[in-house]
N, CA, C and O atoms as a Tripos MOL2 file, in Angstrom:
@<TRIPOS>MOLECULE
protein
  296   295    74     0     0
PROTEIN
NO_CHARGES

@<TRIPOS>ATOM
      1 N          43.4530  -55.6720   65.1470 N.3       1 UNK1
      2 CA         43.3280  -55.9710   63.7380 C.3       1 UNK1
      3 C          43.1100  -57.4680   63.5500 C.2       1 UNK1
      4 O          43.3380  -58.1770   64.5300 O.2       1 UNK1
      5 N          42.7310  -58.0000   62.5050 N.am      2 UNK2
      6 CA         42.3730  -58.8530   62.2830 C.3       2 UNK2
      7 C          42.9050  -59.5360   60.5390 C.2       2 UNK2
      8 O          43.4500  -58.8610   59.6660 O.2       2 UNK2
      9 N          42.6390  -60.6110   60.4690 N.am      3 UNK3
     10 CA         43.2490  -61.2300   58.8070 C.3       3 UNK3
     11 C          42.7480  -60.9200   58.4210 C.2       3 UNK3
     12 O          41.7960  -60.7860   59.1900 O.2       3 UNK3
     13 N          42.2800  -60.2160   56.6870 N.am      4 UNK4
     14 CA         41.3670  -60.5750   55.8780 C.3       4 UNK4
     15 C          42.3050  -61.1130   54.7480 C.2       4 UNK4
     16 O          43.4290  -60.8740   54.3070 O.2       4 UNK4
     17 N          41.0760  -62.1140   54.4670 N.am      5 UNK5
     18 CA         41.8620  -62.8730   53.2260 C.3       5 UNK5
     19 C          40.8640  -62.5370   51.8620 C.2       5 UNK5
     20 O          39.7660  -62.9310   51.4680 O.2       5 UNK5
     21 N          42.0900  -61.4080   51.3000 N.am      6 UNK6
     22 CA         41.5670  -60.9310   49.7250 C.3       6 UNK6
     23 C          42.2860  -60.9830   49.1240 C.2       6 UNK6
     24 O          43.4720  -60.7970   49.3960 O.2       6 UNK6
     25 N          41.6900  -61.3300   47.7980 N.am      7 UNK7
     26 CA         42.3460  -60.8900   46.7020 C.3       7 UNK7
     27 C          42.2320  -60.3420   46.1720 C.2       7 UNK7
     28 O          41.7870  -61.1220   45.3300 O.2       7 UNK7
     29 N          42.1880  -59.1860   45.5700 N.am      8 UNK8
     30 CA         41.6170  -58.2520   44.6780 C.3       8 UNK8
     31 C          41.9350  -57.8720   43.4480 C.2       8 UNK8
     32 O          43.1310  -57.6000   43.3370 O.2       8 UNK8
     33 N          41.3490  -57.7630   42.5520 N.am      9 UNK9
     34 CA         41.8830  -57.8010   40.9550 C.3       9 UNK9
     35 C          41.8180  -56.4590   40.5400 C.2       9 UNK9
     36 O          40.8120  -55.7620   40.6790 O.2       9 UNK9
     37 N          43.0970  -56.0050   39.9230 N.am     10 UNK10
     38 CA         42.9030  -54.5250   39.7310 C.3      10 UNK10
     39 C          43.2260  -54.6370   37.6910 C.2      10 UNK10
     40 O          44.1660  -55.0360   37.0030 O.2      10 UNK10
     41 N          41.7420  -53.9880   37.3740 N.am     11 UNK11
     42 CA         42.0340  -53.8010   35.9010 C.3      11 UNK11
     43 C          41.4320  -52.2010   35.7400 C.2      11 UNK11
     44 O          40.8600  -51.5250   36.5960 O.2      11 UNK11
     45 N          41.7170  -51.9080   34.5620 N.am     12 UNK12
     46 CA         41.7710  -50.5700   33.8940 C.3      12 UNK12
     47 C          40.4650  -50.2720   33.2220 C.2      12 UNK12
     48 O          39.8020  -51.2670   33.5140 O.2      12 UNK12
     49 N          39.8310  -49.6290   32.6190 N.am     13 UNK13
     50 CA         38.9300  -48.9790   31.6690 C.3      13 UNK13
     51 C          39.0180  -48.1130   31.4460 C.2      13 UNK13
     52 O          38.5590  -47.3780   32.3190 O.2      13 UNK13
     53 N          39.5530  -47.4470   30.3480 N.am     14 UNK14
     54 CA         39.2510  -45.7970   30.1170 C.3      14 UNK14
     55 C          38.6690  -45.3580   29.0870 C.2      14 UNK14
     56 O          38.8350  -45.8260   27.9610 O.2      14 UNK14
     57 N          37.9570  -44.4510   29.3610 N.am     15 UNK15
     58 CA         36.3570  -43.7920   29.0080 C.3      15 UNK15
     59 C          36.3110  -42.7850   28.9980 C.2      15 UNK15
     60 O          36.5570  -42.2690   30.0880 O.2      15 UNK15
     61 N          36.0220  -41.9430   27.9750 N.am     16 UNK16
     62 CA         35.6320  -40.4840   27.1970 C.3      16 UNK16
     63 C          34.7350  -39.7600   27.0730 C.2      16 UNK16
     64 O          33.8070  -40.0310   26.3120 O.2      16 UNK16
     65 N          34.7780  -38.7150   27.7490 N.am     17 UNK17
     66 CA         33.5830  -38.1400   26.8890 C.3      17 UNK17
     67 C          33.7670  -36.5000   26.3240 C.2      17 UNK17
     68 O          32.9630  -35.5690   26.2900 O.2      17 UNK17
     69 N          35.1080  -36.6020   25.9340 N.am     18 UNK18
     70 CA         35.5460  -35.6440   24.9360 C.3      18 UNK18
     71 C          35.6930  -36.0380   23.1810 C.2      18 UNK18
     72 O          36.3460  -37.0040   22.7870 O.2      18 UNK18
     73 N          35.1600  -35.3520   22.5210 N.am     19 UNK19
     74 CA         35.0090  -35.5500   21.0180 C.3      19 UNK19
     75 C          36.7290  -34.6850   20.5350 C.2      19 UNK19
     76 O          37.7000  -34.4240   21.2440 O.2      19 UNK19
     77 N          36.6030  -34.5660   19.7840 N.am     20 UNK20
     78 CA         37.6030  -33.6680   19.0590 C.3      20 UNK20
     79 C          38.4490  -32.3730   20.0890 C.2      20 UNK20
     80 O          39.6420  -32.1200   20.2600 O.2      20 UNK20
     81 N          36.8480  -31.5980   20.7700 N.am     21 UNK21
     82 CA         37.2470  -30.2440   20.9590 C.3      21 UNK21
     83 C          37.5840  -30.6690   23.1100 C.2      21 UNK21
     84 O          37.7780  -31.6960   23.7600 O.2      21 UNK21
     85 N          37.4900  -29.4120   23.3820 N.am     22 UNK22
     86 CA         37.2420  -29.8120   24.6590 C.3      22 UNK22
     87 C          36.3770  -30.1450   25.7950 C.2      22 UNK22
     88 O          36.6230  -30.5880   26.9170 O.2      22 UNK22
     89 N          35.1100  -29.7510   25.0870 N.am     23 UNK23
     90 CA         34.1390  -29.6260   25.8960 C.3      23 UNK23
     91 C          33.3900  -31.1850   25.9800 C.2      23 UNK23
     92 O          33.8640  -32.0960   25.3020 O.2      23 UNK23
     93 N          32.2090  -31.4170   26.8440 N.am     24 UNK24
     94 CA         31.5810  -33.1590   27.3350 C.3      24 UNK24
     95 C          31.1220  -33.8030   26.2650 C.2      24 UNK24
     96 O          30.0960  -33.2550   25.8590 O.2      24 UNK24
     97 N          31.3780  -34.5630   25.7450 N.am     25 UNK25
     98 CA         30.2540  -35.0440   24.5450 C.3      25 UNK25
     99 C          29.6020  -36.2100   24.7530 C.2      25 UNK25
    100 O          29.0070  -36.3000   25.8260 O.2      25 UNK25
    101 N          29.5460  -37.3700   23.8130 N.am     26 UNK26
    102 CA         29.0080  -38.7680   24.1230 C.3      26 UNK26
    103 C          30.0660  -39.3620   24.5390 C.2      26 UNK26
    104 O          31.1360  -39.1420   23.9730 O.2      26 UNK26
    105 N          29.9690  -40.3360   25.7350 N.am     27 UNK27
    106 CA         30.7720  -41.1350   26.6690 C.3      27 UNK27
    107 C          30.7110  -42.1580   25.8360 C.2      27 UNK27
    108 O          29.6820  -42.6500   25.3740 O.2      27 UNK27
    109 N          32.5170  -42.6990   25.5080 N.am     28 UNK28
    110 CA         32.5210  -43.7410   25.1830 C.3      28 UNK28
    111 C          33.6320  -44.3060   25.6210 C.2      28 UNK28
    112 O          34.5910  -43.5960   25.9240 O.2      28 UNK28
    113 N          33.6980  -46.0810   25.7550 N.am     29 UNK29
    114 CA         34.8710  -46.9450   26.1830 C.3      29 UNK29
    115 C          35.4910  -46.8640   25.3360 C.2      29 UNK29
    116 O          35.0220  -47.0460   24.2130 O.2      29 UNK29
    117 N          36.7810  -46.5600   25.5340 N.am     30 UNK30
    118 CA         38.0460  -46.5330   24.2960 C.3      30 UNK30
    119 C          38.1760  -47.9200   25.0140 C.2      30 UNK30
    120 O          37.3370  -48.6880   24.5450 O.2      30 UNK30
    121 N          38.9570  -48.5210   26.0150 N.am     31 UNK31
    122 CA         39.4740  -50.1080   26.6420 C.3      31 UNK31
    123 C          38.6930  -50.2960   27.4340 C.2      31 UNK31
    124 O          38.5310  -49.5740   28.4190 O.2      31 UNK31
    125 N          37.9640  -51.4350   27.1360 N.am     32 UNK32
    126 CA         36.8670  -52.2120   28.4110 C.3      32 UNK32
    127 C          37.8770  -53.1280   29.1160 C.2      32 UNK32
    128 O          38.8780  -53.6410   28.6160 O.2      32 UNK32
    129 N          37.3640  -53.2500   30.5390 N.am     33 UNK33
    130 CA         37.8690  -54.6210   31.0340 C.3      33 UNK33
    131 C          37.6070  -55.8550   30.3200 C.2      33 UNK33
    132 O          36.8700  -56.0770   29.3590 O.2      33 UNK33
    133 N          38.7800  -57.0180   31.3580 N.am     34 UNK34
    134 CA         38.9840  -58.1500   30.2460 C.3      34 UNK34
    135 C          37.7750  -59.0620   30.9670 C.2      34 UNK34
    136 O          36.9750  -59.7090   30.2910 O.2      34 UNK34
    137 N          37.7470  -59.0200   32.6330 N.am     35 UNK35
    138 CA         37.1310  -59.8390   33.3850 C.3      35 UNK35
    139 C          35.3130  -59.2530   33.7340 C.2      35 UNK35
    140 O          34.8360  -58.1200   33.7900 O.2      35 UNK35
    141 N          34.8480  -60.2840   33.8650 N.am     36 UNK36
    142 CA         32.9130  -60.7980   33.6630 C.3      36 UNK36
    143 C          33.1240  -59.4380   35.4880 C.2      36 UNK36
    144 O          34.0550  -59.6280   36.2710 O.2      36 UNK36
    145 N          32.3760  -58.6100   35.6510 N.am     37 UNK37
    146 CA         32.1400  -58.1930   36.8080 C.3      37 UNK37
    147 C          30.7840  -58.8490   37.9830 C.2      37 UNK37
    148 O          30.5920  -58.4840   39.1430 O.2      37 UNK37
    149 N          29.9880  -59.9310   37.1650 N.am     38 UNK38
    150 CA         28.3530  -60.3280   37.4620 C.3      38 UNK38
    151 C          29.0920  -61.3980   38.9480 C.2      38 UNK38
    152 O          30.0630  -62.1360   39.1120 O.2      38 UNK38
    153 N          27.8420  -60.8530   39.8270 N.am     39 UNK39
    154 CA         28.5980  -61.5730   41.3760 C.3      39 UNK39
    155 C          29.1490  -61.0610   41.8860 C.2      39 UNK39
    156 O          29.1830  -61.3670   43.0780 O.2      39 UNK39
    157 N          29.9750  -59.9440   41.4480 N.am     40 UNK40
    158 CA         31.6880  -59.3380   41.8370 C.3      40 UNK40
    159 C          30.9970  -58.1090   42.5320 C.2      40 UNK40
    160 O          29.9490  -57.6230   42.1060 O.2      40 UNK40
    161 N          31.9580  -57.4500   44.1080 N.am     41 UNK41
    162 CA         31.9370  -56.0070   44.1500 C.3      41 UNK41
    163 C          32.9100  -55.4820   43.7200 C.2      41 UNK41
    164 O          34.0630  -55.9120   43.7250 O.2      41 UNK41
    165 N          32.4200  -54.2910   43.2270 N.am     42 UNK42
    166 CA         33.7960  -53.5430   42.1640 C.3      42 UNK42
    167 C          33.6460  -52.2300   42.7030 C.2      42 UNK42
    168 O          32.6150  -51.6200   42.9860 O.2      42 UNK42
    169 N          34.9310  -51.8710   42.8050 N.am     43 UNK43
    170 CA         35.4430  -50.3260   43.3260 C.3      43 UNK43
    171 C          35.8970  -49.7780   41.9080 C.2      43 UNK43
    172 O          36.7690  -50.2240   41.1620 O.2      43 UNK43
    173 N          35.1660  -48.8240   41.7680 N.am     44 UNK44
    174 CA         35.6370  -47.5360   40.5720 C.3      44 UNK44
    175 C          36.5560  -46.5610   41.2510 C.2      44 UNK44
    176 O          36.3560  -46.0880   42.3690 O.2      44 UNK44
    177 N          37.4990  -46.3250   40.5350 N.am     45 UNK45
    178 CA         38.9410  -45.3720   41.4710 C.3      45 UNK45
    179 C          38.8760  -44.2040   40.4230 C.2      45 UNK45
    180 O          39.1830  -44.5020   39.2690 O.2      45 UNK45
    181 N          38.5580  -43.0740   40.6590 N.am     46 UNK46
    182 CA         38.9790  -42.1290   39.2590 C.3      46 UNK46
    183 C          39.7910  -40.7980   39.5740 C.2      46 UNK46
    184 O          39.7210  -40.4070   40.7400 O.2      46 UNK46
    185 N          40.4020  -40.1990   38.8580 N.am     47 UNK47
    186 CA         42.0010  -40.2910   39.5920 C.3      47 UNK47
    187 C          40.7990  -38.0690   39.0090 C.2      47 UNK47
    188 O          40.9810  -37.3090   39.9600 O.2      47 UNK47
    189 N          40.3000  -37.6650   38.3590 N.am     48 UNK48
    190 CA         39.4260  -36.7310   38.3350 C.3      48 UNK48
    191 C          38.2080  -36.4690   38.0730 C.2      48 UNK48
    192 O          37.6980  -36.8230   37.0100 O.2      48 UNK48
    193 N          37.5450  -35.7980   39.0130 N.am     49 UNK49
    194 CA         36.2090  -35.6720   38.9770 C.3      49 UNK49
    195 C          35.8400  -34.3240   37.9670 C.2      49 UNK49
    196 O          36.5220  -33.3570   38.3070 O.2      49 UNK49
    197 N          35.0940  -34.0800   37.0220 N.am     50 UNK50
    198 CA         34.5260  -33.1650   36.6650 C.3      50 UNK50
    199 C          33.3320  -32.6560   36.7050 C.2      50 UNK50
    200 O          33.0840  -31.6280   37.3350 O.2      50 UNK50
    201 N          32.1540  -33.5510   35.8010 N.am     51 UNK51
    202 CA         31.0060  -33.7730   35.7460 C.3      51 UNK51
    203 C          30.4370  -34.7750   35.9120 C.2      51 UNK51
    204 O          29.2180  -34.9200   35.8270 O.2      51 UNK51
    205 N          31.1200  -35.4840   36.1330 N.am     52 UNK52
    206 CA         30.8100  -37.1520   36.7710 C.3      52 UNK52
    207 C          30.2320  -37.5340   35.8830 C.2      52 UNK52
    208 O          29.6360  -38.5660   36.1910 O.2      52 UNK52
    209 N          30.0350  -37.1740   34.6390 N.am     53 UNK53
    210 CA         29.3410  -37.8150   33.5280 C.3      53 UNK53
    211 C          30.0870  -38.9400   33.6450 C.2      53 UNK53
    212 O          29.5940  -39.8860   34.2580 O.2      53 UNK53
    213 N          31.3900  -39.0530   33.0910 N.am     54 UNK54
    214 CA         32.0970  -40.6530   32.6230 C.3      54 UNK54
    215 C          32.0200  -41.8850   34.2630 C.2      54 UNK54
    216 O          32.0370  -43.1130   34.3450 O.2      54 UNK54
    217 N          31.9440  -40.8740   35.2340 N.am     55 UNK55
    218 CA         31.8970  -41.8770   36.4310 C.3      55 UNK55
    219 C          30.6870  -42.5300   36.7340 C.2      55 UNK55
    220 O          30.6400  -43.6620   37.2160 O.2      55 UNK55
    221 N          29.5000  -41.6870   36.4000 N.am     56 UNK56
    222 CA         28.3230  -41.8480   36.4250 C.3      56 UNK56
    223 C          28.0200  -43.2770   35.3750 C.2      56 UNK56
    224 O          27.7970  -44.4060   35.8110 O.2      56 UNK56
    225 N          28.0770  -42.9020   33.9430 N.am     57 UNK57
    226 CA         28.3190  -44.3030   32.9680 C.3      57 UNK57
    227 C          28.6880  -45.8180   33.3620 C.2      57 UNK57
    228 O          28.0550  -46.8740   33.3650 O.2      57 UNK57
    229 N          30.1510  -45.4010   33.7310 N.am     58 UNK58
    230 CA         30.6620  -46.2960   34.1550 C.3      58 UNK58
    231 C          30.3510  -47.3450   35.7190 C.2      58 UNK58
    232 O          30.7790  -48.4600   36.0170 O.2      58 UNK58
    233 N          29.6540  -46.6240   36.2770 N.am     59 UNK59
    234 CA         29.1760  -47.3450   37.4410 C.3      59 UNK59
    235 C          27.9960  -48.1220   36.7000 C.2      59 UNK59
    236 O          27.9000  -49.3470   36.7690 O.2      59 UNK59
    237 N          27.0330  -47.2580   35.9290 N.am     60 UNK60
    238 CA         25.4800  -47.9660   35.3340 C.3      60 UNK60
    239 C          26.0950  -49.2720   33.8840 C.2      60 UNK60
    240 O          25.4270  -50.0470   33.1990 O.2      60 UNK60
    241 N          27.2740  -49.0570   33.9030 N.am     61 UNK61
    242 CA         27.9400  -50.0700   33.2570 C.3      61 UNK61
    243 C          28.4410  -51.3000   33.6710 C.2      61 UNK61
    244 O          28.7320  -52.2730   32.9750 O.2      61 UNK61
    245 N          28.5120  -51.1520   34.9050 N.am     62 UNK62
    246 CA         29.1300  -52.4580   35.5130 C.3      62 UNK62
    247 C          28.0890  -53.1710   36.7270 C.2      62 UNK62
    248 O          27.9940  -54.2760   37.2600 O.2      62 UNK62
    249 N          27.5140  -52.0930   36.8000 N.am     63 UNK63
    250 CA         25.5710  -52.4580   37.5140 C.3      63 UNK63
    251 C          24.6900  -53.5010   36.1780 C.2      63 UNK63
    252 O          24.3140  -54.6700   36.2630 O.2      63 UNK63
    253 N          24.5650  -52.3990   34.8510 N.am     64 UNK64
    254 CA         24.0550  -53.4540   33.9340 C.3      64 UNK64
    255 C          24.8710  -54.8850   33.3700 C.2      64 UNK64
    256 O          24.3200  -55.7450   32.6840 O.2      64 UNK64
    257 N          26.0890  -54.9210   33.7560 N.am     65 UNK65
    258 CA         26.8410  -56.2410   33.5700 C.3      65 UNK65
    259 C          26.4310  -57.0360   34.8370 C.2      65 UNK65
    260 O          26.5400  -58.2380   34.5940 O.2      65 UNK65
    261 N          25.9370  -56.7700   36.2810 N.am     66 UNK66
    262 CA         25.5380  -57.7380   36.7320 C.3      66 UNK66
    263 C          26.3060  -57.4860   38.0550 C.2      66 UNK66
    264 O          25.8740  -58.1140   39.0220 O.2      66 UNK66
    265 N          27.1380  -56.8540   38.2180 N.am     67 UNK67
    266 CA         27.6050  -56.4380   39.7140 C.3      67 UNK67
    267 C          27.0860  -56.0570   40.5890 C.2      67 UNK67
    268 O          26.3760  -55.0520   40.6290 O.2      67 UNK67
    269 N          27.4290  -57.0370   41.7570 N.am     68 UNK68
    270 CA         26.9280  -57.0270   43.2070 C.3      68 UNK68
    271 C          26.7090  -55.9230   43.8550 C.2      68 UNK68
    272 O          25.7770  -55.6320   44.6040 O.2      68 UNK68
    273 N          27.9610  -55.0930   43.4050 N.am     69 UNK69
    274 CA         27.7350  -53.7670   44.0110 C.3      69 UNK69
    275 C          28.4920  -53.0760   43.2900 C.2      69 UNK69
    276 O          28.8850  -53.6430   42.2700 O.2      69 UNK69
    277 N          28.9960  -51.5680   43.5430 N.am     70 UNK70
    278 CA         29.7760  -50.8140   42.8190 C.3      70 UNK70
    279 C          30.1420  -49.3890   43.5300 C.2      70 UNK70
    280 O          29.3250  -48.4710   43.6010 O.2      70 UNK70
    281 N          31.3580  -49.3240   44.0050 N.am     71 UNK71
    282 CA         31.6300  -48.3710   44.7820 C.3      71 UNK71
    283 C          32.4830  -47.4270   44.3560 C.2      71 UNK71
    284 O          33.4240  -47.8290   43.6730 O.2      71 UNK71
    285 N          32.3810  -45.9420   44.6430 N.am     72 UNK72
    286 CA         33.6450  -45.0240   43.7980 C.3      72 UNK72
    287 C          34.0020  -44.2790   45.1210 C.2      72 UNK72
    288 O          33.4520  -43.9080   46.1580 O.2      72 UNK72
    289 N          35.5000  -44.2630   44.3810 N.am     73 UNK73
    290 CA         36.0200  -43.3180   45.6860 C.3      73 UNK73
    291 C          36.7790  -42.6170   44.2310 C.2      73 UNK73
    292 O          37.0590  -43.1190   43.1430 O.2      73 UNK73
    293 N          36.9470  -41.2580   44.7820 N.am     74 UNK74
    294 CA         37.7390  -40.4740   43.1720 C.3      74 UNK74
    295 C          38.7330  -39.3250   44.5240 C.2      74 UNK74
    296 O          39.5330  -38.4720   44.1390 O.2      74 UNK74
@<TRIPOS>BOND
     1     1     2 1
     2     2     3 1
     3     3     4 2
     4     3     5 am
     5     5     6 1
     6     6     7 1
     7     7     8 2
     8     7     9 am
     9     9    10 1
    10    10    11 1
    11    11    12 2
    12    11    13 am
    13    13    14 1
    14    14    15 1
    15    15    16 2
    16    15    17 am
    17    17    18 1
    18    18    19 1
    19    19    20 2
    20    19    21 am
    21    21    22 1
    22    22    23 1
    23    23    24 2
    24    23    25 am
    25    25    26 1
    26    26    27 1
    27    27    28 2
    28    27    29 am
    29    29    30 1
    30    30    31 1
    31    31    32 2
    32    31    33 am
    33    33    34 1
    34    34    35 1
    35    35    36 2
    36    35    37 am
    37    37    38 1
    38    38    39 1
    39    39    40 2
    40    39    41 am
    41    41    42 1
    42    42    43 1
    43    43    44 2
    44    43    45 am
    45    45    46 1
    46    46    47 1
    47    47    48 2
    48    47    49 am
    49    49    50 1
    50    50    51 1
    51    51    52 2
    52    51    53 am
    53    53    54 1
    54    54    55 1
    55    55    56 2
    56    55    57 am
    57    57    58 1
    58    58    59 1
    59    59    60 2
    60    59    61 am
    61    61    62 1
    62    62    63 1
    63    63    64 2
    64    63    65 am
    65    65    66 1
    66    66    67 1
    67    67    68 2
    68    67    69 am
    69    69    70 1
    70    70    71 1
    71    71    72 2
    72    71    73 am
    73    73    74 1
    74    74    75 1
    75    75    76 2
    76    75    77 am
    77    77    78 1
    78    78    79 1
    79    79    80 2
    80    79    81 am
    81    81    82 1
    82    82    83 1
    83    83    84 2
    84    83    85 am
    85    85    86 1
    86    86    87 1
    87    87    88 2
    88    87    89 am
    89    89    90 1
    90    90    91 1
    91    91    92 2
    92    91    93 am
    93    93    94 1
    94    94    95 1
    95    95    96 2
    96    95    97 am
    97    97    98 1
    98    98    99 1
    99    99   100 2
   100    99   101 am
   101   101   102 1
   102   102   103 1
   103   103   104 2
   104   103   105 am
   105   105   106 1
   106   106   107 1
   107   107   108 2
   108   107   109 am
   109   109   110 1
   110   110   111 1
   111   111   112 2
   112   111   113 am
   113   113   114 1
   114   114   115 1
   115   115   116 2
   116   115   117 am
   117   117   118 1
   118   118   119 1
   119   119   120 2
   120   119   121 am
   121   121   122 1
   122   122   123 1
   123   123   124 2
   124   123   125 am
   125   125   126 1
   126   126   127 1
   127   127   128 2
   128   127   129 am
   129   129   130 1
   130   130   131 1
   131   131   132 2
   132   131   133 am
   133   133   134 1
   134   134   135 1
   135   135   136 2
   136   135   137 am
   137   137   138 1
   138   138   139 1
   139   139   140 2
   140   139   141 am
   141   141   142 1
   142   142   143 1
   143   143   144 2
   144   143   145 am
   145   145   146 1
   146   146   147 1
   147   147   148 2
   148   147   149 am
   149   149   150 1
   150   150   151 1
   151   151   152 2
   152   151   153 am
   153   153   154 1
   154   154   155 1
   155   155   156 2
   156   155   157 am
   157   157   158 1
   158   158   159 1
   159   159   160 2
   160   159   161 am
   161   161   162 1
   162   162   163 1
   163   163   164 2
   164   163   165 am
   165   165   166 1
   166   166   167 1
   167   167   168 2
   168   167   169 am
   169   169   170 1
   170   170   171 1
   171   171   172 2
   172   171   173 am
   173   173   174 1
   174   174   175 1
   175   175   176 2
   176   175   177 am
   177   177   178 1
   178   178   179 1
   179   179   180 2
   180   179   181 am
   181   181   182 1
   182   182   183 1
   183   183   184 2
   184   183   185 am
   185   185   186 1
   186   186   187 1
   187   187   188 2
   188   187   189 am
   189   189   190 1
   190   190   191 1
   191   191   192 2
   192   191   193 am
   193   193   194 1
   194   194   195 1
   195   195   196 2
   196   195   197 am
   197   197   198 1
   198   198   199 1
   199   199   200 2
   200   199   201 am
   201   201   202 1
   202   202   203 1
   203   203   204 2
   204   203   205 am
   205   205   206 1
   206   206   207 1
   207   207   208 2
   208   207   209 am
   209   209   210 1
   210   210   211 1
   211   211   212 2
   212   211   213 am
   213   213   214 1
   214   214   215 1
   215   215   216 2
   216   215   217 am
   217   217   218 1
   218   218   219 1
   219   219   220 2
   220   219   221 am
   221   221   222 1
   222   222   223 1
   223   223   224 2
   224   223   225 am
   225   225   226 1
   226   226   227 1
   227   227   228 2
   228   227   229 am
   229   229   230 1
   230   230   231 1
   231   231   232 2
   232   231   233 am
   233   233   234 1
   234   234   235 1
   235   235   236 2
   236   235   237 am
   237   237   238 1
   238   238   239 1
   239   239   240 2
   240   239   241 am
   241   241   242 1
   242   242   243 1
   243   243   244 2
   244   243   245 am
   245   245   246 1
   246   246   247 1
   247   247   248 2
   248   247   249 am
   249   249   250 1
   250   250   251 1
   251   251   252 2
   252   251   253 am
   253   253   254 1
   254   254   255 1
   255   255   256 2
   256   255   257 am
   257   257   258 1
   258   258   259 1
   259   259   260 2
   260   259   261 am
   261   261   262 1
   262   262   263 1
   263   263   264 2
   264   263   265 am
   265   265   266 1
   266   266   267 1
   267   267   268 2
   268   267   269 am
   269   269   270 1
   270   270   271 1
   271   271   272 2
   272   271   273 am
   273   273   274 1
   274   274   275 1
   275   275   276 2
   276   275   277 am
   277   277   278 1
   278   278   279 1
   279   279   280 2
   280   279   281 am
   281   281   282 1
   282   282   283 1
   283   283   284 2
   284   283   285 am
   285   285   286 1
   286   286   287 1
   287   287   288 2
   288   287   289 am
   289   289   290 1
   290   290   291 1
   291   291   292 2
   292   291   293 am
   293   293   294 1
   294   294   295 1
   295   295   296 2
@<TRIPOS>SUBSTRUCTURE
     1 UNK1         2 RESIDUE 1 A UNK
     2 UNK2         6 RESIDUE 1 A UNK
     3 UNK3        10 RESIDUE 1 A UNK
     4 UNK4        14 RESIDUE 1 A UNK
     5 UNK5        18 RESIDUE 1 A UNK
     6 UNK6        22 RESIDUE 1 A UNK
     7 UNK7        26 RESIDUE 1 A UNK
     8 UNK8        30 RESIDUE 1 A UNK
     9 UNK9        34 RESIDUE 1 A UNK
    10 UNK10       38 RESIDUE 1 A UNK
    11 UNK11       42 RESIDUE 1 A UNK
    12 UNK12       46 RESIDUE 1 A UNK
    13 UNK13       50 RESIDUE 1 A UNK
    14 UNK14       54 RESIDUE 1 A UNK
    15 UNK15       58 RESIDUE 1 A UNK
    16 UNK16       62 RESIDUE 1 A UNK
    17 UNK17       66 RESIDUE 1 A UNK
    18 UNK18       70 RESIDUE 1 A UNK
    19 UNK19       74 RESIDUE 1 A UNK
    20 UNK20       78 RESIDUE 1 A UNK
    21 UNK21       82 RESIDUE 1 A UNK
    22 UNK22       86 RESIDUE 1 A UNK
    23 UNK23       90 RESIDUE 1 A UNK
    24 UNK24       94 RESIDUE 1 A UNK
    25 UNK25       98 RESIDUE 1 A UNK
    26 UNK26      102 RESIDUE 1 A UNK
    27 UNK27      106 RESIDUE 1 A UNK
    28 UNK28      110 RESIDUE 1 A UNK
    29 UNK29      114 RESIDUE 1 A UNK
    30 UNK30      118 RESIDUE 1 A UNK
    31 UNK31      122 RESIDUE 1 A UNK
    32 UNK32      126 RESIDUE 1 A UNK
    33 UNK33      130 RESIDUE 1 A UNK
    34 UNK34      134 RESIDUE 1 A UNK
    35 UNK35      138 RESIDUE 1 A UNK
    36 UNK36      142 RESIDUE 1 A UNK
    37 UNK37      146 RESIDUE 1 A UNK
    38 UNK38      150 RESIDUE 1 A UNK
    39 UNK39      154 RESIDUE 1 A UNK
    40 UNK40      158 RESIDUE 1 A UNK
    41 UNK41      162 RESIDUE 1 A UNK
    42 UNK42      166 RESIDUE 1 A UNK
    43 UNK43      170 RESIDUE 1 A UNK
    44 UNK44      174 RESIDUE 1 A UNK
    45 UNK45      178 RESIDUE 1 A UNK
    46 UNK46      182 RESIDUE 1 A UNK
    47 UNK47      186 RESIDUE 1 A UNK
    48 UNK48      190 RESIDUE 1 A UNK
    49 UNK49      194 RESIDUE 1 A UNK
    50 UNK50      198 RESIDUE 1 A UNK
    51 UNK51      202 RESIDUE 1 A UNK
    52 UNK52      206 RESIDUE 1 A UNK
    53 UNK53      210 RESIDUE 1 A UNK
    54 UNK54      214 RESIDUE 1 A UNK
    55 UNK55      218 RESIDUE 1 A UNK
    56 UNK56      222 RESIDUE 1 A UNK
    57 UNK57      226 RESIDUE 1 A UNK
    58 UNK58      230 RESIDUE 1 A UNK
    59 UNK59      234 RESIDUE 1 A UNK
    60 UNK60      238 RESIDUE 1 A UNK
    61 UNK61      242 RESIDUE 1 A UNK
    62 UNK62      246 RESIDUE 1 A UNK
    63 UNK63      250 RESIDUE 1 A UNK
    64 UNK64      254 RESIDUE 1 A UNK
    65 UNK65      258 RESIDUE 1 A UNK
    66 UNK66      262 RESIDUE 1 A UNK
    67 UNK67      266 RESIDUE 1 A UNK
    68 UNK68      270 RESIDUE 1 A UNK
    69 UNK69      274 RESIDUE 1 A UNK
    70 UNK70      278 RESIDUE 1 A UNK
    71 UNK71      282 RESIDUE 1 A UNK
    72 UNK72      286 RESIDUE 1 A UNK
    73 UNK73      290 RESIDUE 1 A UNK
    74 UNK74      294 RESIDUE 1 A UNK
């Protein structure tokens, strides 16, 4: 093994794409992150997969903010 020297910043976003009832609707950010992602690689963690609609968003969300890269593990 070897050192690595990281730091890693862990923030939140959570994102919808249930309307009223139960079924998929339009994806939206209820809480955006606080920090700029542009330069940054960012790991998306999502704790359930359904339709990957909201995971799907959210990656082309932090790609169009300017991130280096963008990785999901769910």
């Amino acid at each position: 093994m070897h050192d690595v020297d990281l730091s890693p910043e862990v923030e939140f976003i959570f994102i919808s794409s249930y309307g009223a009832g139960t079924t998929s609707g339009e994806v939206r950010v209820l809480r955006d992150i606080d920090n700029e992602v542009a330069g940054r690689d960012v790991l998306l963690i999502d704790d359930i997969l359904e339709s990957g609609k909201t995971l799907s968003f959210t990656r082309d969300l932090m790609l169009s903010r300017g991130a280096k890269s963008c990785a999901i593990a769910v």
